[in-house]
N, C-alpha and C positions, 0 to 999 in steps of 0.2 A: 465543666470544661476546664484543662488543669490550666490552660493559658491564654490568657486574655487577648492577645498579639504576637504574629507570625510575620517575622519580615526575612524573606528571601533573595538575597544577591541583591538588594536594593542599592541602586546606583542615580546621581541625579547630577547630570550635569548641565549648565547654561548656555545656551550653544552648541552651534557643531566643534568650536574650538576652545570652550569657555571654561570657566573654573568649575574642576568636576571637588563637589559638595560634601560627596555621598560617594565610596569608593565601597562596591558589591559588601554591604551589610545585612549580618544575617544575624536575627538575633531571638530569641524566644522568651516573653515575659510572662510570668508565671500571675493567672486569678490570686486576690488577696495581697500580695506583697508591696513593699514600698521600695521600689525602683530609682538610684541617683543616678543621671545621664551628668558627667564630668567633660569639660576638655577647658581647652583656652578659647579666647574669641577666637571665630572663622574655623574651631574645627570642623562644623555640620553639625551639631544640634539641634540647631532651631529647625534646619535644611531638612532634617529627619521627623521631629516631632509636628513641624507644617507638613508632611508626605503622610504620615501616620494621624492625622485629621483628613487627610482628605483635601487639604488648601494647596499642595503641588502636588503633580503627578510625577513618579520616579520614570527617568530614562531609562530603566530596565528592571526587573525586577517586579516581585509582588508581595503585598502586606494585607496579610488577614487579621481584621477586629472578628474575634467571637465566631470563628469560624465563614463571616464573612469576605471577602474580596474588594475592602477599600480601592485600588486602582478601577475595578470596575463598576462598585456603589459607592465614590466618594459620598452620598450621602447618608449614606451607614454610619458614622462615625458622627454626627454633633446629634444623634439621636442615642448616644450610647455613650457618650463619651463629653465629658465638662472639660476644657480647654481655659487656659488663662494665656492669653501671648505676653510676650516682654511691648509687645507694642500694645499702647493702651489704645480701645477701637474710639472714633469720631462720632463721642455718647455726649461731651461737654454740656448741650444745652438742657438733659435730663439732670434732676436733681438725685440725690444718693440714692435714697430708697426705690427709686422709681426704677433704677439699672436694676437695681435686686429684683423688683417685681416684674419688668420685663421679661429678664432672663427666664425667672421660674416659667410666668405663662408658655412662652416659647418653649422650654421644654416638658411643657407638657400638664403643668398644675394649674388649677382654678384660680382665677386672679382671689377667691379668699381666701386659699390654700397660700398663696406666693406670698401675699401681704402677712400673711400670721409669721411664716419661717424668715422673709425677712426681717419683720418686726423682735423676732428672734434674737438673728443676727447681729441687729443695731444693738441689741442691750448687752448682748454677749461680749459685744468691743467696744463697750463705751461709745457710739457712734450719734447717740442723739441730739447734741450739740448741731450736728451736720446734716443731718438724714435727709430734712427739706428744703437744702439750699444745691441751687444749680450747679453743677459739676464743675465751672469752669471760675466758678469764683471762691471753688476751695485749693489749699496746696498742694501741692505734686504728690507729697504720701497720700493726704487725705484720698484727694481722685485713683491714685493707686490702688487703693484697698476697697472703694469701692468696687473695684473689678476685684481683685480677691475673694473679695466676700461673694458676687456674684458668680463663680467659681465654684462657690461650696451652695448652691440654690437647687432644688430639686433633687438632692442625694444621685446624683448617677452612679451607676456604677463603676467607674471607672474616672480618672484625672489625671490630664495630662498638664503641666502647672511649667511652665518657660519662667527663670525667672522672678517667682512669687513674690517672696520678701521683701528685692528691693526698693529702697526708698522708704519702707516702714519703718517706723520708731523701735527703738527697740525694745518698748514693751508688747506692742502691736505683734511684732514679727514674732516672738516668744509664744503668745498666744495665739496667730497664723502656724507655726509647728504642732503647739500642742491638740488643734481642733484638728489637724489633718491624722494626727496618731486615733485621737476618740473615733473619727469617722474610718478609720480603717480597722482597730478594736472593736467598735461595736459594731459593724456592719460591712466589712470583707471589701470595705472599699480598696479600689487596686490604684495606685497612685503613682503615676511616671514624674520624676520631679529633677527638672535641670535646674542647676544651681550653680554660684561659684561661693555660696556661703557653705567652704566644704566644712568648718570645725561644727557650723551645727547642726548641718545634714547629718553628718557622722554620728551623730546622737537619734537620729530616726531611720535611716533606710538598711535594708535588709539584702539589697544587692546593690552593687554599683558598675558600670559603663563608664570606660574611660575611651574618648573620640578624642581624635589629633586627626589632622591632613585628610578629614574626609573616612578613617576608618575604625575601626574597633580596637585601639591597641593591647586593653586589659577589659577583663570582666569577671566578677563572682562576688561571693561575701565578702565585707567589709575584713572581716579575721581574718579571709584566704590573702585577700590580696595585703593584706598590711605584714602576715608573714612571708610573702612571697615575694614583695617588694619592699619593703619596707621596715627592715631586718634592723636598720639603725638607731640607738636612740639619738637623741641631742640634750645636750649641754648649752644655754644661755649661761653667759659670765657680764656681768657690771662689776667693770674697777670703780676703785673709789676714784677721785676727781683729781686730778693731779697726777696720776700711778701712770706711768707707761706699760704699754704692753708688751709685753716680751717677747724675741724672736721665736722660743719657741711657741706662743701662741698665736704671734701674726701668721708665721709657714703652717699651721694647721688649722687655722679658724677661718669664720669669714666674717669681718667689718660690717657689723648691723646697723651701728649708727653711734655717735659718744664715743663715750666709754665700754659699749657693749659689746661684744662677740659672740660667735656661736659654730660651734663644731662638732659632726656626728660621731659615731664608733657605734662599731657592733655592741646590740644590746649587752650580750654577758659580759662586755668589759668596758662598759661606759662607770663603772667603778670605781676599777684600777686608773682611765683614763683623770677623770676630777680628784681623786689622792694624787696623782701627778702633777696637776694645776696647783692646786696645795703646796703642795710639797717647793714647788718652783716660784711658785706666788706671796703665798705666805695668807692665812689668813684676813690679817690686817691689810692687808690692799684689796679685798674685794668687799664690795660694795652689795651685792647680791646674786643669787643663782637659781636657778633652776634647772630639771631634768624631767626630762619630757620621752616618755612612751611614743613609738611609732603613732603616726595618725595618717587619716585617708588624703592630711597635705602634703604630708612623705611619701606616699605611695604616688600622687599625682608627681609630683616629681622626677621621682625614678623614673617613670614611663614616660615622660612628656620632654623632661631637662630643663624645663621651663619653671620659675617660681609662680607659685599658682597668681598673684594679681600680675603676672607681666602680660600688657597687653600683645595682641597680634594685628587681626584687625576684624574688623565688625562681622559677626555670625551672619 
């Protein structure tokens, strides 16, 4: 089957008068690939990837898993489909290992089977410090990643991940990217992954969905859409400490913070543009620089008008 999920004019709104979520979304996600769902808080996200579990029912519309009919077999989907919410579920009084071993039973493996792969898992992320202590007397990461890791228990075929990273250390979260790459290299695992950690996403997924106001405003390869939107480079500038900055670079730049600025130009003349900072500046007054290729922050951007951490409000 070339596509995992079929969503048709999906619409979901609260109320007969309420905030609509989910504005007629239609989208086709391809077996094997690794899928980024992009927006700001309260685009529909969450709104979509709970409809595509099976946890709400869309006000109109219909989403097929695997050739299935989720709106009519919501319970299609957590037998087919490994789920991680941004809400961590009300497990506190099980200890680590014991979520892992849960989870796999439930979907489907012999509690020796569950305890070997989680036993796995714990060694995989340095976990063993924690494994046998009660959920609610470890930190926010810790408990975190226990559901992460229970997330990657019984190989499904399919992961849909609201989410994942945050709150993980960041060597945790490094090693959370790189097992979801192994698990979809070595085993065609298809992987829905909403995120706002877009610079590292950007290093893993293979298409991206960009949701604002409840709809689809951009979508395709990471390459299509950063030449299609995201045509700019940028230029970061640090004066040195004292240097003012000059009319021409305050009418062109924008105020990052300090001493620093930063302003785009079309890629083929973002060149010409820093020889002109040069030129106006003078070597000796700048403290440091950089220039930056288009990224999938640039693209969110463009389509959104929003800076990707401004908030909106809650998904």
């Amino acid at each position: 089957m070339d596509h995992v999920y079929v969503l048709r004019e999906v619409s979901k709104q609260y109320g007969p008068k309420g905030v609509l979520a989910n504005d007629r979304i239609s989208l086709e996600i391809k077996a094997g690939g690794i899928l980024g769902v992009f927006g700001p808080n309260g685009a529909g996200k969450t709104a979509m990837v709970r409809q595509m579990m099976g946890l709400l029912r869309p006000t109109s519309g219909d989403i097929e898993l695997l050739g299935t009919s989720i709106v009519r077999h919501p319970e299609f989907a957590p037998a087919h489909v490994a789920y991680f919410s941004q809400r961590i579920m009300a497990l506190r009084v099980f200890t680590f290992r014991e979520i892992l071993v849960h989870t796999g039973v439930h979907r489907g493996l012999l509690e020796a089977a569950a305890r070997k792969q989680a036993a796995n898992l714990i060694d995989k992320f340095d976990c063993g410090y924690c494994a046998d202590r009660v959920l609610y007397t470890l930190s926010g990461g810790e408990q975190k990643l226990a559901f992460v890791l229970g997330a990657f228990m019984a190989d499904m075929p399919v992961m849909v991940l609201d989410e994942p990273t945050n709150d993980l250390d960041p060597r945790r979260r490094a090693m959370a990217w790189e097992h979801m790459l192994e698990r979809n290299r070595a085993n065609g695992v298809t992987i829905i992954l909403v995120t706002h950690n877009v610079l590292e996403a950007d290093t893993i997924v293979d298409r991206v969905v960009i949701i604002d106001r409840g709809k689809i405003q951009a979508a395709g390869t990471p390459g299509e859409l950063k030449a299609r939107f995201g045509g700019q480079a940028r230029v970061d500038l640090t004066l040195k400490p004292g240097v003012a900055a000059p009319s021409d670079l305050t009418s062109r730049a924008r105020h990052v913070h300090g001493q620093t600025w930063s302003l785009r130009a079309p890629a083929p003349e973002v060149g010409q543009v820093f020889n002109g900072l040069i030129d106006t500046l003078g070597l000796q007054a700048i403290d440091d620089f950089r220039v930056l290729t288009p990224t999938l922050e640039d693209v969110y951007v463009e389509v959104t008008g929003r800076a990707w951490d401004e908030p909106k409000h809650a998904d």
